[in-house]
C-alpha positions as a Markdown table, in Angstrom:
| # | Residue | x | y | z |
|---|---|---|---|---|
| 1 | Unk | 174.1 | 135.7 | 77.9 |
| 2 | Unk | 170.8 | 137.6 | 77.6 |
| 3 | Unk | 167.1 | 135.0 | 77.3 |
| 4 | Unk | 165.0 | 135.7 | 75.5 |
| 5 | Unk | 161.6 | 136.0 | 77.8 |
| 6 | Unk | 157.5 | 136.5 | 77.5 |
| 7 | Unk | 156.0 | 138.3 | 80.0 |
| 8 | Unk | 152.4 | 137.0 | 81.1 |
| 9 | Unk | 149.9 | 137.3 | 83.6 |
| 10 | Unk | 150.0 | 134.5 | 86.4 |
| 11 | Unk | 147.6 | 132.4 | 86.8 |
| 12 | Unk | 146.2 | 129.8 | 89.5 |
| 13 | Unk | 148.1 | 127.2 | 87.9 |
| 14 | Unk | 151.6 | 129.0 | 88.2 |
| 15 | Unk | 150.8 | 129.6 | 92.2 |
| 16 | Unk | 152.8 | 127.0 | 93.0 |
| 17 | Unk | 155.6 | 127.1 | 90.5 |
| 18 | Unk | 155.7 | 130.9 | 91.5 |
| 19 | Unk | 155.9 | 129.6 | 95.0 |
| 20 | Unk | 159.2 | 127.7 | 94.8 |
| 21 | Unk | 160.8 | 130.3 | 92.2 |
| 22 | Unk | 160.1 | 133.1 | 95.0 |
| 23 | Unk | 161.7 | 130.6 | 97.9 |
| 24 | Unk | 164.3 | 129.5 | 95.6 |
| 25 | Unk | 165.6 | 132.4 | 94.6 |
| 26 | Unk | 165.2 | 134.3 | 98.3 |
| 27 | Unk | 167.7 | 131.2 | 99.4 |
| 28 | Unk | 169.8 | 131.9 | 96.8 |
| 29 | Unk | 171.1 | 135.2 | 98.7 |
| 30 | Unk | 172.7 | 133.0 | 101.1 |
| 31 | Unk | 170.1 | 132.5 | 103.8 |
| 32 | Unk | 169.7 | 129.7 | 106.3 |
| 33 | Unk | 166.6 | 127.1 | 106.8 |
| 34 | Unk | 165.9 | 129.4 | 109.9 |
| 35 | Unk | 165.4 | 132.6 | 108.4 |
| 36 | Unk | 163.7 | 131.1 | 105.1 |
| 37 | Unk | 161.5 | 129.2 | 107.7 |
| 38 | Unk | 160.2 | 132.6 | 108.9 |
| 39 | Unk | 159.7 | 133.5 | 105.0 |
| 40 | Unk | 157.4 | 130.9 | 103.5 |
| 41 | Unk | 154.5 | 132.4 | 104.7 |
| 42 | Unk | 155.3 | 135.7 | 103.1 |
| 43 | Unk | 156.7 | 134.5 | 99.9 |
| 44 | Unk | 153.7 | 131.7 | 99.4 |
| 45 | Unk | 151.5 | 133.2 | 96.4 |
| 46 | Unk | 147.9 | 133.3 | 97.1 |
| 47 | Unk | 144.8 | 133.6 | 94.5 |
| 48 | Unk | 143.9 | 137.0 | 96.1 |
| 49 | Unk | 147.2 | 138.4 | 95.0 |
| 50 | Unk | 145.6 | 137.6 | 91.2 |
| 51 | Unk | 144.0 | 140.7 | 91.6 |
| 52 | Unk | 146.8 | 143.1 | 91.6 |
| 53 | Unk | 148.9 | 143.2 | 88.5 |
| 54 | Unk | 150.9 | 139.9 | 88.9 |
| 55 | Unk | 153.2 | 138.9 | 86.0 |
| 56 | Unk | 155.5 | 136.1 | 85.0 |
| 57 | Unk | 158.4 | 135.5 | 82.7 |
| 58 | Unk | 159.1 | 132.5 | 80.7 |
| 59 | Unk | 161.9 | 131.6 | 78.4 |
| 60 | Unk | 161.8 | 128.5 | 76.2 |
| 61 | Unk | 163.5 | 125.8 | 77.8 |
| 62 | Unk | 163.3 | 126.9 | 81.0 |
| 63 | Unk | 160.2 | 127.6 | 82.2 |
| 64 | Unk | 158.8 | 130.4 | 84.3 |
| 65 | Unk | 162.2 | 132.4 | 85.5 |
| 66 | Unk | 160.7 | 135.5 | 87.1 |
| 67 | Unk | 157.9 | 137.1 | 88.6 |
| 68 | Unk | 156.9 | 140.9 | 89.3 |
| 69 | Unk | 153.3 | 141.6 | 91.7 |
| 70 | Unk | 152.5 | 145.6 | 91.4 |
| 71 | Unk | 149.7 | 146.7 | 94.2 |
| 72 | Unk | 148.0 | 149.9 | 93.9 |
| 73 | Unk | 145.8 | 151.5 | 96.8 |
| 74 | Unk | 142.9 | 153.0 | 96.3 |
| 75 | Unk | 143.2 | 156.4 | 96.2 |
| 76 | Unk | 146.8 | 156.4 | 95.8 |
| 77 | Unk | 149.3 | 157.2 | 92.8 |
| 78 | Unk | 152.4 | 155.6 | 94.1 |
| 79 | Unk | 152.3 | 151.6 | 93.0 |
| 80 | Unk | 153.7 | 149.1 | 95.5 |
| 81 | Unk | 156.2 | 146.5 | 93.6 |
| 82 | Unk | 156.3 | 143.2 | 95.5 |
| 83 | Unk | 156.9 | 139.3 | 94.8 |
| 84 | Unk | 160.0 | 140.8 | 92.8 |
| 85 | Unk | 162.4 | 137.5 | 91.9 |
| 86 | Unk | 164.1 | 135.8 | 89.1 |
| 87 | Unk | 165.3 | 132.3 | 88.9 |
| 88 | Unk | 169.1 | 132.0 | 90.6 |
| 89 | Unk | 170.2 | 130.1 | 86.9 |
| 90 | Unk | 168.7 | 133.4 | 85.1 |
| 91 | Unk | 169.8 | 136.6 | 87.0 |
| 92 | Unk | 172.0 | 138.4 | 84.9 |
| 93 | Unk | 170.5 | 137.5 | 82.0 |
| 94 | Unk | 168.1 | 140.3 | 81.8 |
| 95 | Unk | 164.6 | 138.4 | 83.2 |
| 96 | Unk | 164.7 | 141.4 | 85.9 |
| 97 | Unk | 165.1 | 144.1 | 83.7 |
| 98 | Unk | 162.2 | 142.3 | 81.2 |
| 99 | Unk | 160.2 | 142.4 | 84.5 |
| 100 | Unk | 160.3 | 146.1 | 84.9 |
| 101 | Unk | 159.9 | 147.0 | 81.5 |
| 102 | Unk | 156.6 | 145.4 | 81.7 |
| 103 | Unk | 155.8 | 146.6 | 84.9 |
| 104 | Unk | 156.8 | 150.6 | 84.3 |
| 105 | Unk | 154.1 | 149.8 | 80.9 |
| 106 | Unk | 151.9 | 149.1 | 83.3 |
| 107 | Unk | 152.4 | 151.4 | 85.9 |
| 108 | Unk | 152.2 | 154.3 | 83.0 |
| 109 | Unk | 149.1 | 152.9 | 81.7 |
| 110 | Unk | 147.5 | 153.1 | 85.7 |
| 111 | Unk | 148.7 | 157.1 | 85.7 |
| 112 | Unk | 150.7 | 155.7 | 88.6 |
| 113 | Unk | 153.8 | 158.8 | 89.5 |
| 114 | Unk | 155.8 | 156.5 | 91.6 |
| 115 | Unk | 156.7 | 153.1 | 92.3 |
| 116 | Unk | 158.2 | 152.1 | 96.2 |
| 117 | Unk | 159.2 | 148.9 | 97.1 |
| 118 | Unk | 161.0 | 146.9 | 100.6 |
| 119 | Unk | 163.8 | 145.8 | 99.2 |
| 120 | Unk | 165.9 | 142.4 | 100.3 |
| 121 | Unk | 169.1 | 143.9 | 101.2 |
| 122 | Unk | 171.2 | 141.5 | 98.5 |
| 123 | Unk | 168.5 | 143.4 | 96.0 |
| 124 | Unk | 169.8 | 146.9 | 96.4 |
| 125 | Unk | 172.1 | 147.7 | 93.3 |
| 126 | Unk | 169.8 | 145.5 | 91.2 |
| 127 | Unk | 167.1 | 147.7 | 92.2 |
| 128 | Unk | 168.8 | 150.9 | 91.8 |
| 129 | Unk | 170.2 | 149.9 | 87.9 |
| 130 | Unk | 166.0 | 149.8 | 87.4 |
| 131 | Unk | 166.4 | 153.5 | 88.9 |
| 132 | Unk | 165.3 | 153.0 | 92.5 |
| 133 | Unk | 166.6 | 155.2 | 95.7 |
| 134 | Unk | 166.8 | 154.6 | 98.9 |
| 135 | Unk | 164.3 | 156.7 | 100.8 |
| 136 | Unk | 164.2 | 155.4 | 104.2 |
| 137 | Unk | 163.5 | 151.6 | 106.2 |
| 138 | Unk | 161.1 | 149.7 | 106.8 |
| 139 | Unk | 160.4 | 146.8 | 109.1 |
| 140 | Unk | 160.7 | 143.4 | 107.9 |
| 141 | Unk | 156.6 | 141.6 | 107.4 |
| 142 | Unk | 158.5 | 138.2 | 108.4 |
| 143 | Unk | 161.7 | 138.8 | 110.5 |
| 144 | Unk | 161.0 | 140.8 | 113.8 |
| 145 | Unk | 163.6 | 143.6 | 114.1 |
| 146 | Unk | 164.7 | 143.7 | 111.3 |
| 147 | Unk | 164.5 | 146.5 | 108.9 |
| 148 | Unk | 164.4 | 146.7 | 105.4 |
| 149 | Unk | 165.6 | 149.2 | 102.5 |
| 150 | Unk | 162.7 | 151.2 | 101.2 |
| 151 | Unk | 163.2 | 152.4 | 98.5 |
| 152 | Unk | 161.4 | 154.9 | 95.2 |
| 153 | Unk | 161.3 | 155.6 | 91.7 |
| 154 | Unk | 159.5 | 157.9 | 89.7 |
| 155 | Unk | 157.4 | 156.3 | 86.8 |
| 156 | Unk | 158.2 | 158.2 | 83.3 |
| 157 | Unk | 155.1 | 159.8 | 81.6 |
| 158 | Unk | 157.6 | 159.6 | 78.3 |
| 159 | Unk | 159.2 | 157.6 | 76.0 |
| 160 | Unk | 162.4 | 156.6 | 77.6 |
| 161 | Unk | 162.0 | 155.1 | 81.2 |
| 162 | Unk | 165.1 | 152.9 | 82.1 |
């Protein structure tokens, strides 16, 4: 059943509580203390990350559910979409697609043509009902060796996006 969720920019104060939604819903997918050992660093949110387009979602009665970070290189007009997770008790209940709603907004409003992203592998068909493709791998920033979907899609410049 669909929740009903506010999107919002994070703050210092959620950098915690981003934290542990991040970790918790990475070890949701089913991996072991080991691997999400090698994660933490990676998935810990950090005040300079304030400065990209970092957003939240909250529903009433639960709390932040979801976040979505968007970083954008100078120079570039391709938008990198990162710290990408919803709450394990919400997926499926349309936090994700909430997310990217906001974030394509945003992205459109930045003249942005493109949006990439690594994706976790367990993130692949939700990633490509928000219109992503696969375009290639890349290598994982916390497990050596391993390689990661990258994948694309294009940012509409009209009306209809998703």
């Amino acid at each position: 059943m669909p929740i009903d969720v506010s999107i919002r920019c994070v703050m210092p104060d959620d950098l915690q509580a981003v934290t542990d939604l991040s970790l918790r819903a990475k070890r949701s997918n089913g991996y072991d203390e080991a691997f999400m050992a090698l994660c933490v660093d990676e998935l810990t949110a950090r005040v300079a990350w304030l400065e990209d387009g970092f957003w939240l979602a909250e529903a009433d009665g639960v709390g932040i559910c979801g976040c979505v970070r968007l970083s954008v290189e100078t120079g570039r007009d391709c938008g990198e979409v990162e710290t990408c997770f919803v709450d394990p008790a919400c997926q499926g209940r349309g936090v994700g697609r909430a997310l990217f709603q906001h974030l394509l907004t945003e992205a459109k409003a930045l003249g942005l043509s493109a949006l990439q992203l690594d994706a976790d592998p367990y993130a692949v068909a939700f990633y490509q009902r928000m219109g992503f493709v696969t375009i290639g791998t890349s290598p994982s920033a916390s497990i050596p060796g391993r390689s990661l979907p990258r994948m694309e899609r294009p940012v509409p410049h009209h009306e209809s996006g998703m």
